[in-house]
Backbone bond lengths (Angstrom), bond angles and torsions (degrees), N, CA, C in turn:
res aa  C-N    CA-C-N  psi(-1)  N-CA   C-N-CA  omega(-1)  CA-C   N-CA-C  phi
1 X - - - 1.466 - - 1.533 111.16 -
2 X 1.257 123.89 -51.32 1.487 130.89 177.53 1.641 106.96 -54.60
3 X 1.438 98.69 -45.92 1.710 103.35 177.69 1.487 115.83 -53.69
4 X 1.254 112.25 -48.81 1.138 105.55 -172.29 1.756 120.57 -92.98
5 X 1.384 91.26 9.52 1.415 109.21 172.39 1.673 109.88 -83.08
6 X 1.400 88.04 -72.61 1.938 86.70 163.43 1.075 128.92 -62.91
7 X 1.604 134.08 13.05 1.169 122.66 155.98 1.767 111.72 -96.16
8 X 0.950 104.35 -43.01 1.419 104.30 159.88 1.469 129.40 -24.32
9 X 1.350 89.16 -62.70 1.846 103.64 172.05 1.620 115.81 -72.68
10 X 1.363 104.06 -25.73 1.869 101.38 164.53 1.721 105.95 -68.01
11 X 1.297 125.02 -35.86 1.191 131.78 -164.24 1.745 105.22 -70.24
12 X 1.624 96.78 -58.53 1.447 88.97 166.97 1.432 141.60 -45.92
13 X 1.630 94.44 -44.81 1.738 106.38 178.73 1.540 107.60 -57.44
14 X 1.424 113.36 -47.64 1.422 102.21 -166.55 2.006 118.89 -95.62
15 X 1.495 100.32 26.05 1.207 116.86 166.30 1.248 119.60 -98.37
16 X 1.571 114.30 -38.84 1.372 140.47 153.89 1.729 108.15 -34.43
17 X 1.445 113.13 -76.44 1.231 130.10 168.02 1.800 106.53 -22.78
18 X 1.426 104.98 -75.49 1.521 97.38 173.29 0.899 145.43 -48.62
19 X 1.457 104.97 -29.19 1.633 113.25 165.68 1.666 120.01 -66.30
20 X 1.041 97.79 -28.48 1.453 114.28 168.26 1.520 120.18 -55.34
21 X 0.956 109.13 -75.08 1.000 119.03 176.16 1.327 116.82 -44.53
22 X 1.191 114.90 -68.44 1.793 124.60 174.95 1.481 119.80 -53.70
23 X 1.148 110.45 -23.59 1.470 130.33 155.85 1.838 127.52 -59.67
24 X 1.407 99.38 -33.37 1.495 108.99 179.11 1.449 116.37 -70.00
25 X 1.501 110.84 -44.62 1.454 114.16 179.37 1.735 116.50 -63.36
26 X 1.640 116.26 -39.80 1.325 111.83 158.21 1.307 121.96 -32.18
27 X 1.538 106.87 -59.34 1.610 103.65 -145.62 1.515 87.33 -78.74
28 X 1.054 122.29 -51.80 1.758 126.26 -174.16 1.587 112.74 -35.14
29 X 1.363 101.84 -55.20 1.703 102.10 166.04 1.263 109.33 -61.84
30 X 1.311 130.18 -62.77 1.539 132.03 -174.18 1.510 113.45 -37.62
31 X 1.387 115.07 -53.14 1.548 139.91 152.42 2.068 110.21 -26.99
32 X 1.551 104.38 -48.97 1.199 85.59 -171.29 1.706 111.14 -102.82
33 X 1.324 111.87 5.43 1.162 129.02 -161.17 1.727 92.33 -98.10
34 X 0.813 116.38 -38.36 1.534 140.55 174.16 1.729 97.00 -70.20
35 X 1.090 128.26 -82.74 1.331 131.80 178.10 2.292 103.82 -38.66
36 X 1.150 103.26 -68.95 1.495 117.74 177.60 1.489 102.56 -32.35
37 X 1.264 118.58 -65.27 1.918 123.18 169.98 1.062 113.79 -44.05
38 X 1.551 117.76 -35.78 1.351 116.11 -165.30 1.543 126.43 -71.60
39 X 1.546 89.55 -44.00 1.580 112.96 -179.61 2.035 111.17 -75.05
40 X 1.416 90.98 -37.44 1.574 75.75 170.03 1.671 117.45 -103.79
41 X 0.905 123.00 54.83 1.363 158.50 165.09 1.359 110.50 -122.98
42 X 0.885 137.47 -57.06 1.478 139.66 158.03 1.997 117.86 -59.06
43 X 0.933 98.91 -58.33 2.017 96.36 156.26 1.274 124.26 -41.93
44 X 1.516 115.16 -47.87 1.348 115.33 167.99 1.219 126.05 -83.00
45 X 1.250 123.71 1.06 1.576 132.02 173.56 1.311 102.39 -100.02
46 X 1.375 125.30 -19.70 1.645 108.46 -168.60 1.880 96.81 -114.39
47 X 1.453 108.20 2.02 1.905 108.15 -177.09 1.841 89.53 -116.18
48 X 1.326 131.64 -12.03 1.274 114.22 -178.92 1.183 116.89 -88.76
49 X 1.765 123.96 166.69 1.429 117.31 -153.48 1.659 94.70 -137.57
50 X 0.990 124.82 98.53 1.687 101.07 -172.78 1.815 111.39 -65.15
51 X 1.534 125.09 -177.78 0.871 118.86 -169.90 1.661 105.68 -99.49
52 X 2.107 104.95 -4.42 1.676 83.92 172.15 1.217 110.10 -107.98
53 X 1.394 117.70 3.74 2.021 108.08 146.61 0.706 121.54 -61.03
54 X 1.315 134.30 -45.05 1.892 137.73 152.35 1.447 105.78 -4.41
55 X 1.364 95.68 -79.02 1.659 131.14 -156.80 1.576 109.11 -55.71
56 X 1.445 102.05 -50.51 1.682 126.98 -164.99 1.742 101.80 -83.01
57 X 1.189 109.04 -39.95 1.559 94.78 171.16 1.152 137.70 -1.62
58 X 1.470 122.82 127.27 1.604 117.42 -176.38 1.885 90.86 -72.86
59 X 1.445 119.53 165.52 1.000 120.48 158.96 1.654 107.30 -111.58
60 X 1.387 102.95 110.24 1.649 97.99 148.29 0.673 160.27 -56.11
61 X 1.217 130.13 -25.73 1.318 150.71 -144.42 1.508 101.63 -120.31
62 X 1.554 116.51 31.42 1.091 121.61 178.57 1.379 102.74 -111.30
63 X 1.349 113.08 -51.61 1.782 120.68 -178.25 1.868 102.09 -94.73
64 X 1.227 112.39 39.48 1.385 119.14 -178.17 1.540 108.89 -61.26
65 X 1.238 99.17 -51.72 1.629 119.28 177.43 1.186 111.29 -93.13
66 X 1.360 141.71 35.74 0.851 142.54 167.82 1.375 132.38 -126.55
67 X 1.332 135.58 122.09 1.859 132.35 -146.04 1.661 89.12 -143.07
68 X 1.669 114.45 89.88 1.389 95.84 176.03 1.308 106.78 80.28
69 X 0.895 136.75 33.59 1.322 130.28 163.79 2.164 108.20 68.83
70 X 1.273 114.84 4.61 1.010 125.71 -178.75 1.619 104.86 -130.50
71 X 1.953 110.71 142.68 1.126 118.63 -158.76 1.832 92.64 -71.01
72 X 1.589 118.54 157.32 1.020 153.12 156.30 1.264 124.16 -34.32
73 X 1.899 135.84 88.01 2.024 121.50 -155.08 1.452 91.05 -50.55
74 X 0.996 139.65 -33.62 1.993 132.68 -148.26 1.680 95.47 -86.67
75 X 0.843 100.66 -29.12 1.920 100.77 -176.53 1.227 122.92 -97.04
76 X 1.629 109.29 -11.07 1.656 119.78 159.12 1.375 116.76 -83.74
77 X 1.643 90.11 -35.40 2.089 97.97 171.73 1.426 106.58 -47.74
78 X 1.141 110.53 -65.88 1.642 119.19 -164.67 1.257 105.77 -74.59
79 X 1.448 138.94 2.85 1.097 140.53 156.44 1.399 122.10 -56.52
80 X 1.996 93.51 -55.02 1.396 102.37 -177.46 1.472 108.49 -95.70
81 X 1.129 129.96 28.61 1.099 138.41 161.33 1.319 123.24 -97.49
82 X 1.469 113.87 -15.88 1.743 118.98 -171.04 1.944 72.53 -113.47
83 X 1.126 137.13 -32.41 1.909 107.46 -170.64 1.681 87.61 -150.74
84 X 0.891 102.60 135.71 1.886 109.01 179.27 1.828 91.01 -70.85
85 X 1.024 93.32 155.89 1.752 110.94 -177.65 1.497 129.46 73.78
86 X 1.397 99.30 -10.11 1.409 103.70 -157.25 1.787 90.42 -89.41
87 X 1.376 127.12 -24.31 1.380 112.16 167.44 1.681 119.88 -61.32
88 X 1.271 97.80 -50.91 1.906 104.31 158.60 1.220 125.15 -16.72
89 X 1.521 102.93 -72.81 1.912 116.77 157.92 1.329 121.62 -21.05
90 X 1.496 95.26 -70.02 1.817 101.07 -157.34 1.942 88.38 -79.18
91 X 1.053 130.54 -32.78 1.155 130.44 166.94 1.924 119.89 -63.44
92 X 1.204 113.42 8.16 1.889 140.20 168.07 1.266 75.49 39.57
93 X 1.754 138.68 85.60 0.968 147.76 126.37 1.625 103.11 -124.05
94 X 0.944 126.46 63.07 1.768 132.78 165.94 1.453 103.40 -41.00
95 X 1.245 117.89 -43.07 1.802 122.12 -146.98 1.565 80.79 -77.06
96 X 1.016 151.92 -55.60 1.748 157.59 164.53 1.962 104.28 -3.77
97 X 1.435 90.12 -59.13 1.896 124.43 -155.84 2.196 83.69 -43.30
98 X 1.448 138.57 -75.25 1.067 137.55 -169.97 1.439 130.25 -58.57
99 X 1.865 102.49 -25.37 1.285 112.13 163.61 1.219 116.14 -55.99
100 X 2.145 113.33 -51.80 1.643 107.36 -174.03 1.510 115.39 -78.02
101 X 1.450 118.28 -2.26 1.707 112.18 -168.95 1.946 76.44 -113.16
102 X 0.986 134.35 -17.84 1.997 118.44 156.95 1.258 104.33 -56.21
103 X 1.108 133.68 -77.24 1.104 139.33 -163.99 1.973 123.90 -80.32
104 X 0.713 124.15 -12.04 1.450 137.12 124.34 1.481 131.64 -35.47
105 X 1.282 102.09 -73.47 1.600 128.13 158.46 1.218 121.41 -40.24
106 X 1.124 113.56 -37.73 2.046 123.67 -157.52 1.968 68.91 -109.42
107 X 1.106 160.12 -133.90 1.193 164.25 -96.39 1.625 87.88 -60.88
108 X 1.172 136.37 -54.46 1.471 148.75 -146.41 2.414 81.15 -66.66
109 X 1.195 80.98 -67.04 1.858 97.82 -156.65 1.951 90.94 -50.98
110 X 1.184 113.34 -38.59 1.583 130.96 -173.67 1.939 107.87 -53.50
111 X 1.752 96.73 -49.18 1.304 100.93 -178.87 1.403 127.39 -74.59
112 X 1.047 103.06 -26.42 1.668 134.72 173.35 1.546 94.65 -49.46
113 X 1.528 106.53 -73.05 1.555 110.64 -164.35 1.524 112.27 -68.81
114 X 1.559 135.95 -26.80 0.917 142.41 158.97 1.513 113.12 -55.85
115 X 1.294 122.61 -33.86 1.685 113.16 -162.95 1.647 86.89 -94.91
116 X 1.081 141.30 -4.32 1.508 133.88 -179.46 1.514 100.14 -82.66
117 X 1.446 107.20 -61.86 1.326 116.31 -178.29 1.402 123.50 -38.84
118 X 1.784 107.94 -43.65 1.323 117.07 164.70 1.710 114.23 -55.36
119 X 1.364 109.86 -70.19 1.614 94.80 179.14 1.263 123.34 -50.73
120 X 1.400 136.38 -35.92 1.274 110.88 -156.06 1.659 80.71 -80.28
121 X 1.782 153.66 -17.04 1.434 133.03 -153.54 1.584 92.02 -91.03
122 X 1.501 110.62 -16.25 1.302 115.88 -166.75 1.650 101.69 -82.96
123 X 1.103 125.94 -58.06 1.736 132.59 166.06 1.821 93.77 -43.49
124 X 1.361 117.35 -77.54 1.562 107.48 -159.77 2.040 96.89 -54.19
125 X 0.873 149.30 -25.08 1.543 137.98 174.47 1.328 100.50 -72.49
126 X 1.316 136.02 -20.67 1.591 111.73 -163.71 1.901 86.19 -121.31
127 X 1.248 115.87 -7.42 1.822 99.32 169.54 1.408 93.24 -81.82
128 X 1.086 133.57 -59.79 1.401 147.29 -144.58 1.419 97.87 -79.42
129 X 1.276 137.95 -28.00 1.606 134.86 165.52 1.268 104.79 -37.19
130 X 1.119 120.38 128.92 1.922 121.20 151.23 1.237 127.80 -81.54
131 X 1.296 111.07 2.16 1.495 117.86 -177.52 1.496 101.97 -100.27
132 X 1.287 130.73 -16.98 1.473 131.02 153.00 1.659 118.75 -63.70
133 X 1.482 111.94 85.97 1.451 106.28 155.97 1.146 126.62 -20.52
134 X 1.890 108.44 -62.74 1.424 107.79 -140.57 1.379 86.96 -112.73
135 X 1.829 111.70 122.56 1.126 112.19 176.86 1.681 116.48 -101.31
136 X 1.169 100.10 93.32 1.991 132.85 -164.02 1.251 95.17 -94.46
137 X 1.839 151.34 -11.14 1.385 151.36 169.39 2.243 66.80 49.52
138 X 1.160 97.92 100.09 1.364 92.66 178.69 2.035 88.57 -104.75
139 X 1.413 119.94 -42.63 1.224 115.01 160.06 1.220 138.08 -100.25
140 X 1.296 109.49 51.53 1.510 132.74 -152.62 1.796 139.75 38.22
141 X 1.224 110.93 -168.38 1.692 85.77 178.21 0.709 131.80 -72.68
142 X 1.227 123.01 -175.39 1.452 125.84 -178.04 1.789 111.07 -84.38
143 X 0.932 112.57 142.06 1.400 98.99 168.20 1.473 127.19 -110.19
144 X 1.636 112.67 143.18 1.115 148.30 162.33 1.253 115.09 14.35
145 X 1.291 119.96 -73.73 1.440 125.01 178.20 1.788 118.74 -60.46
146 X 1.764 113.56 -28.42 1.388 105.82 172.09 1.483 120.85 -85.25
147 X 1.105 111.08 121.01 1.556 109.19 178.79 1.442 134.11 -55.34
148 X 1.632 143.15 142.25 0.951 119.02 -130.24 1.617 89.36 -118.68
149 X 1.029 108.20 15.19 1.736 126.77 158.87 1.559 115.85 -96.00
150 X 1.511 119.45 1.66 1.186 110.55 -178.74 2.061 135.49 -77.86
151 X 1.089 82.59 133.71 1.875 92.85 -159.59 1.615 91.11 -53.01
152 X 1.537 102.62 115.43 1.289 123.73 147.99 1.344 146.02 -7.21
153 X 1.176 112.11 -55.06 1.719 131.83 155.80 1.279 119.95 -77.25
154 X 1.365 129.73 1.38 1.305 129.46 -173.77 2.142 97.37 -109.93
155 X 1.557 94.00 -37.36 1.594 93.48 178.03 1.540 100.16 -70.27
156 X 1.520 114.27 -33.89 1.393 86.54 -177.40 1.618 137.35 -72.25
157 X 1.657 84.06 -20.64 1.753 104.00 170.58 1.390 136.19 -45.68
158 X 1.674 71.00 -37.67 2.134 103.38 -166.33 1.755 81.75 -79.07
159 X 1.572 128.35 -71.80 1.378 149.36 -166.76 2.083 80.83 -15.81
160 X 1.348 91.12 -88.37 1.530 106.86 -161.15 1.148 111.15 -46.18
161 X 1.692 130.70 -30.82 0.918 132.27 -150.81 1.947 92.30 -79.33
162 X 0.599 114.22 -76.51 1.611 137.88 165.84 2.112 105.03 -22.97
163 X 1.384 93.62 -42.67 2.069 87.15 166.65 1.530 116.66 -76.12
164 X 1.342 98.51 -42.86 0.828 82.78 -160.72 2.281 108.52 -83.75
165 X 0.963 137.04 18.05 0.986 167.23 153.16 1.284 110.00 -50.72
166 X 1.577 101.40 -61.14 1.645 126.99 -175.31 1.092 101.79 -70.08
167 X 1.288 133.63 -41.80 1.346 156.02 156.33 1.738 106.89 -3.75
168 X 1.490 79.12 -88.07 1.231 110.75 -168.40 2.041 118.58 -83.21
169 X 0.991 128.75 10.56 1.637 154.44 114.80 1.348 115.82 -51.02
170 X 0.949 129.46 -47.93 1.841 121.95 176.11 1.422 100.99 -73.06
171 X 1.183 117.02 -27.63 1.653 106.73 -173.66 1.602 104.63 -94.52
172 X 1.319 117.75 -16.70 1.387 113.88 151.72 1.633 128.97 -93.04
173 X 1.188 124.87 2.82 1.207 128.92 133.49 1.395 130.85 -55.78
174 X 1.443 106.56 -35.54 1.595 110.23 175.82 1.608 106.81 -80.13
175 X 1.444 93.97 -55.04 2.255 79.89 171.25 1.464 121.24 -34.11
176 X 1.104 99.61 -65.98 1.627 122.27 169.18 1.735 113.76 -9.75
177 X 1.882 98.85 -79.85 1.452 122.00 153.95 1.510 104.72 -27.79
178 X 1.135 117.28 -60.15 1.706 108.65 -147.09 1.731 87.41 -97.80
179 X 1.503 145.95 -16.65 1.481 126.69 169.30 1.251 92.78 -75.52
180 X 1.111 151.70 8.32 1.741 142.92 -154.31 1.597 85.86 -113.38
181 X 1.583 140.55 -44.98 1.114 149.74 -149.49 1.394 105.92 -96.99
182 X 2.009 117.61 -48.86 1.193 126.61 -169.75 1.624 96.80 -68.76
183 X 1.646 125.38 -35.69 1.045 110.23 -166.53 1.606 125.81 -72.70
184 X 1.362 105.13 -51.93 1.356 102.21 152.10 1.210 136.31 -43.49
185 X 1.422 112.67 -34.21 1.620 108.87 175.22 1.755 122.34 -70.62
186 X 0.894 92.06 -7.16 1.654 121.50 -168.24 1.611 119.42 -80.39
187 X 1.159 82.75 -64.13 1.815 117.50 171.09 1.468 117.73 -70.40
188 X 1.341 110.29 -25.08 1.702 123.19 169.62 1.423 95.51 -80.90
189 X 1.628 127.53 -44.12 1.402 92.81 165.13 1.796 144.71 -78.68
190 X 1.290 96.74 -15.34 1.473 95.82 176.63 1.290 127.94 -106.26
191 X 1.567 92.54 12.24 1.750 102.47 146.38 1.221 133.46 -45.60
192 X 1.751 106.49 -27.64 1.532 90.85 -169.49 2.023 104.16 -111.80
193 X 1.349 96.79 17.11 1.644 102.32 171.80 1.250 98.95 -78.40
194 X 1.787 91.24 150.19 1.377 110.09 174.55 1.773 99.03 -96.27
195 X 1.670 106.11 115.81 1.275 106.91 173.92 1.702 108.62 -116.68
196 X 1.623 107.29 34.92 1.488 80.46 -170.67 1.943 106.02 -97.09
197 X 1.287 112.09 -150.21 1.592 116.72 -145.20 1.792 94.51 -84.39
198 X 1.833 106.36 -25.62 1.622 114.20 -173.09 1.730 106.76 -67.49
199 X 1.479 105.70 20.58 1.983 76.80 -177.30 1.563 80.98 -117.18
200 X 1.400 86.62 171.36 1.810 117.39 -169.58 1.676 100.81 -129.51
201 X 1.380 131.59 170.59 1.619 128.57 130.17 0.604 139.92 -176.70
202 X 1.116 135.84 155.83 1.643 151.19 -122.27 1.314 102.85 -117.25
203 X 1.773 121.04 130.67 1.380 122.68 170.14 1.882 109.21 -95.39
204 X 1.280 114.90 162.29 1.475 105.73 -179.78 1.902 88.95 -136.77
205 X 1.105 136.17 139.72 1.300 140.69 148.93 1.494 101.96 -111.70
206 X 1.432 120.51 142.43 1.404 116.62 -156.06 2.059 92.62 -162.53
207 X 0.997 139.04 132.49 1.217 143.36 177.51 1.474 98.86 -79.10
208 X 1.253 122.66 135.38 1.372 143.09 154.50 1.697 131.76 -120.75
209 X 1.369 121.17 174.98 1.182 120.17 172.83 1.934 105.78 -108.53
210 X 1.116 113.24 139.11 1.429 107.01 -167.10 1.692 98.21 -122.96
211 X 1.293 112.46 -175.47 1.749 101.17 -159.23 1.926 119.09 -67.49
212 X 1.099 138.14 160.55 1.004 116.39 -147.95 1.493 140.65 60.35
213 X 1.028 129.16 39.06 1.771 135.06 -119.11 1.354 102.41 -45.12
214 X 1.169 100.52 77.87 1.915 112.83 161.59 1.702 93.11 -101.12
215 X 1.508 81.91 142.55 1.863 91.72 -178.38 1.662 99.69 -97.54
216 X 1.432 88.02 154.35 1.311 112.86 -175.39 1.405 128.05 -132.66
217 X 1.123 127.59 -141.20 1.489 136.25 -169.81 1.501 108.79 -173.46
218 X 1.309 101.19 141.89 1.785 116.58 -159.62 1.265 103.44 -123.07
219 X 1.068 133.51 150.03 1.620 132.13 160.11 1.483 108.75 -115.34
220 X 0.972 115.15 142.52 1.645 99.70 172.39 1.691 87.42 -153.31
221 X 2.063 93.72 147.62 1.460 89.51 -160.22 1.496 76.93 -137.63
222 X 1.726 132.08 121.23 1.736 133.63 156.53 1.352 109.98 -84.57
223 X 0.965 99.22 164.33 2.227 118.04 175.62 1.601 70.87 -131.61
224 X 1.656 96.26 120.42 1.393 112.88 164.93 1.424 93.32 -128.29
225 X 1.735 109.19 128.29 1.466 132.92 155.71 1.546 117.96 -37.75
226 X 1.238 127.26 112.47 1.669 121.40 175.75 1.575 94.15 -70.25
């Protein structure tokens, strides 16, 4: 009776056992099959886009140029960098806009008349040379108003005098260009200072330790708003 009692109970245990076992590989797959759903359920929730986020989107690209309610220095630069004045504009200084196309204008119209002046002194020195055989008007004729008795060293005086003039007009045309750019860029920044009559400020001198701990002295200066 005991015998066949304890075999019984060996029988059970190691039926138990099998179930076990055969049981592990289920859940382990089930486990990763479960995990596998999980993760791409989560991939598609964090890569999908619905169509009324699309829709609902803030737009940026509205206050792009905008810092404070005031335009952007880098986007007024390149303003007045693609058309002189046009940083002026967006910077609501218009009255600016005739100063940089005056002065532009007056150097521009200046160089013009200088680089003419040069060729025709430059043609009358090389027709009027005698050391030129071949008279080729290689920079055309001479003109009218210079006399064709005129002393040599004096056209060339005048010649150079007149480039280099021209010279020096293109390089004030380019200042010109570039105060037209610095100013606006300038003025886009201190647009957004507070310069009006309500500020006050306060100095502080205060002892410190400075690198090496050698002591020192600090200044510190606020613009406090009344």
């Amino acid at each position: 009776m005991r015998s066949w009692i304890g075999c019984s109970s060996y029988s059970i245990l190691f039926l138990s056992f099998l179930i076990s076992v055969a049981a592990i590989p289920g859940n382990a797959r089930a486990q990763s099959i479960s995990s596998r759903l999980s993760y791409e359920s989560r991939f598609k929730a964090a890569n999908s886009v619905s169509f009324s986020d699309v829709v609902m989107a803030p737009d940026t690209t509205q206050n792009e140029d905008s810092n404070g309610g005031f335009p952007r220095p880098k986007s007024v630069m390149y303003k007045s960098m693609i058309i002189p004045g046009w940083g002026q504009i967006v910077n609501k200084q218009a009255w600016k806009v005739p100063l940089v196309y005056g002065l532009l204008g007056g150097l521009t119209y200046y160089s013009i008349y200088l680089t003419k002046k040069y060729h025709d002194y430059r043609a009358a020195y090389y027709n009027l040379n005698p050391n030129q055989p071949n008279k080729d008007f290689r920079f055309g004729p001479t003109p009218s108003y210079i006399s064709q008795d005129a002393n040599l060293d004096q056209l060339k005086t005048v010649r150079n005098t007149f480039r280099n003039r021209r010279d020096m007009v293109y390089i004030g045309i380019g200042l010109a260009y570039g105060l037209n750019i610095i100013d606006a860029y300038v003025f886009a920044h201190m647009r957004s200072f507070d310069v009006s009559k309500d500020l006050s400020m306060r100095a502080r001198i205060q002892p410190t330790v400075i690198e090496r701990a050698t002591p020192g002295v600090t200044l510190s200066i606020d613009f406090i708003s009344k």
